[in-house]
C-alpha positions in Angstrom: -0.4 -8.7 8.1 -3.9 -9.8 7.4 -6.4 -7.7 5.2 -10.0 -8.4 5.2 -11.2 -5.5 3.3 -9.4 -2.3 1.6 -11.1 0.9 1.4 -10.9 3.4 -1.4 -12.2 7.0 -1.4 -12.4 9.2 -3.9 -9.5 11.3 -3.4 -7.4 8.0 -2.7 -8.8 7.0 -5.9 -7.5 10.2 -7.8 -4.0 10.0 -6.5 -3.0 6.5 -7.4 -4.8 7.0 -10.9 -2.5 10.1 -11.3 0.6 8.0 -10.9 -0.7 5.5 -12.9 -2.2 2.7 -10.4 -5.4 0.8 -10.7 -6.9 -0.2 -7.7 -6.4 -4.0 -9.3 -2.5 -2.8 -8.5 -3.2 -2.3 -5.1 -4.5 -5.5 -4.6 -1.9 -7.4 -6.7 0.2 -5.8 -4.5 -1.1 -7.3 -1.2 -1.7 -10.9 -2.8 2.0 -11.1 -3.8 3.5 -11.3 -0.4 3.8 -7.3 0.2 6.3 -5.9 2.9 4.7 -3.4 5.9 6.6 -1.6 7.6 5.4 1.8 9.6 4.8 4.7 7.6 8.2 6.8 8.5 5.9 10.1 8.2 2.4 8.8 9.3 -0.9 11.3 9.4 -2.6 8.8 11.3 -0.9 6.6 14.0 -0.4 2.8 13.2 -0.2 4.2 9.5 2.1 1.6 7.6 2.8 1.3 4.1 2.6 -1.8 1.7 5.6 -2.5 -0.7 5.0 -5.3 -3.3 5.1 -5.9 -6.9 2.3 -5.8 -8.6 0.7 -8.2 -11.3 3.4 -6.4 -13.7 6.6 -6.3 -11.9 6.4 -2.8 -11.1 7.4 -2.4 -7.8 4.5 -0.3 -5.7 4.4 1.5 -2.0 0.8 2.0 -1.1 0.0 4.3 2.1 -2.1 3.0 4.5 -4.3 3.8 7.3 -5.9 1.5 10.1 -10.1 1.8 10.1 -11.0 2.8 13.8 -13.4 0.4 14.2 -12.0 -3.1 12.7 -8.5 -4.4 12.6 -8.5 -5.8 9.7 -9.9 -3.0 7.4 -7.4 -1.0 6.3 -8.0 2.9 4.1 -5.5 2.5 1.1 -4.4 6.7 1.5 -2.1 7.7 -1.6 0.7 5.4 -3.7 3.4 5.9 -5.8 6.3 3.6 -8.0 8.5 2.8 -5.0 12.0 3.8 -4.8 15.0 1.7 -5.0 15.5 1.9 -1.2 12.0 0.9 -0.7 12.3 -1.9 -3.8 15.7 -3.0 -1.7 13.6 -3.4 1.5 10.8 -5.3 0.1 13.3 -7.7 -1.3 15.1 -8.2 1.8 11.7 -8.9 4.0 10.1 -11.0 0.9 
């Protein structure tokens, strides 16, 4: 999946910073070859998520949701340290 441009706000920002993620995270994340599949319990429809490592090792799922008006901008939503299923899926589609 192709990603021109992410888009933080504030209360995006405040949720991954809770967990622990920098937005640096969330883009080592994508440049690492991230897996994304649909968001199993989207807000938003066409919601996916993006599970990668990320400059670290640490194995990341970032929420995502599509921008209304471009394709290829994406609004980074919340993110957490990814579970082992989710670890055991990016492995198999990496």
């Amino acid at each position: 999946m192709f990603i021109a441009r992410l888009i933080f706000n504030e209360a995006a920002e405040a949720k991954l910073a809770a967990r622990g993620i920098a937005l640096t995270d969330v883009y080592d994340v994508y440049a690492a070859g991230a897996y994304f599949p649909r968001n199993p319990h989207p807000r938003v429809p066409g919601s996916r998520m993006m599970i990668g490592p990320d400059r670290g090792g640490r194995c990341l799922t970032i929420v995502l949701q599509p921008d209304a008006d471009d394709e290829a901008v994406w609004h980074v939503m919340t993110g957490w340290p990814s579970t082992e299923r989710q670890r055991d899926d990016w492995r198999r589609h990496a």
